[in-house]
N, C-alpha and C positions, 0 to 999 in steps of 0.2 A: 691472512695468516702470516704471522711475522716466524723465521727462521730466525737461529742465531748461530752460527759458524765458527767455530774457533782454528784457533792456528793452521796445520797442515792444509784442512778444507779450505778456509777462507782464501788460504796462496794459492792454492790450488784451481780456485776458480777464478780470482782474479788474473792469475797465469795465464787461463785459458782464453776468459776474455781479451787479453791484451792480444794474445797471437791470432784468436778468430778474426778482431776488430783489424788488424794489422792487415790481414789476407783480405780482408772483404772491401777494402779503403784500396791495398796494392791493385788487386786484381780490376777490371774495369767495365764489369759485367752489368750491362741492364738488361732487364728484362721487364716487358711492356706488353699488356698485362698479364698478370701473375696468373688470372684465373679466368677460366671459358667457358661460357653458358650459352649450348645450343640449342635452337627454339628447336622443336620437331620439324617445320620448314628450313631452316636453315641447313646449308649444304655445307658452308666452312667458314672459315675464321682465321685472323692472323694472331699471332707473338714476335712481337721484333725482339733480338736479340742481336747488340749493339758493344762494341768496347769502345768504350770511353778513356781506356789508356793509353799510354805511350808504345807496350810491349805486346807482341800477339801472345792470345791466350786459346785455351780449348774448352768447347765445350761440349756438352751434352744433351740432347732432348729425347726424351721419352716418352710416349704417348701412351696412356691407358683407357682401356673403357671397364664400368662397371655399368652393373644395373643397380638398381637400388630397391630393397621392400622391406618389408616391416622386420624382418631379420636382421637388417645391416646390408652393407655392399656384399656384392658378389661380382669379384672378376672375369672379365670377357675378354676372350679372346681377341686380340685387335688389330687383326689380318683384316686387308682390306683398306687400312687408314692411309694415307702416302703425304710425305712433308716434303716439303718442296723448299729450295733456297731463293730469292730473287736474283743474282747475279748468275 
């Protein structure tokens, strides 16, 4: 599907581009891997999250559980989960 964007829009999203891309290139956040898949045996799993900058930065993690059924997700509670730092 092709868009065609005229004046205001098209600066407007070019804008936003330039200062997302700006932020995401400044800031020097990895994250490794994005996404987590636990077998029913599996007890836990890592994400490294790393800055590759010059400058310290903050961050955030939040953990969610859902269940999943023919309806769509449904959110769970997710007391009980605990993150841990290595240092």
């Amino acid at each position: 599907m092709k868009m065609k964007l005229g004046g205001r829009p098209a600066c407007a999203c070019l804008l936003l581009a330039l200062v997302v891309g700006h932020n995401a290139l400044a800031g020097g956040l990895q994250i490794s891997p994005v996404n987590l898949t636990l077998s029913a045996t599996q007890n836990a799993d890592g994400i490294w999250l790393s800055n590759e900058g010059t400058a310290p930065l903050n961050a955030q993690v939040r953990v969610f559980n859902w269940q999943q059924s023919g309806n769509g997700r449904q959110a769970v509670n997710s007391q009980g989960w605990s993150l841990a730092h290595p240092s």
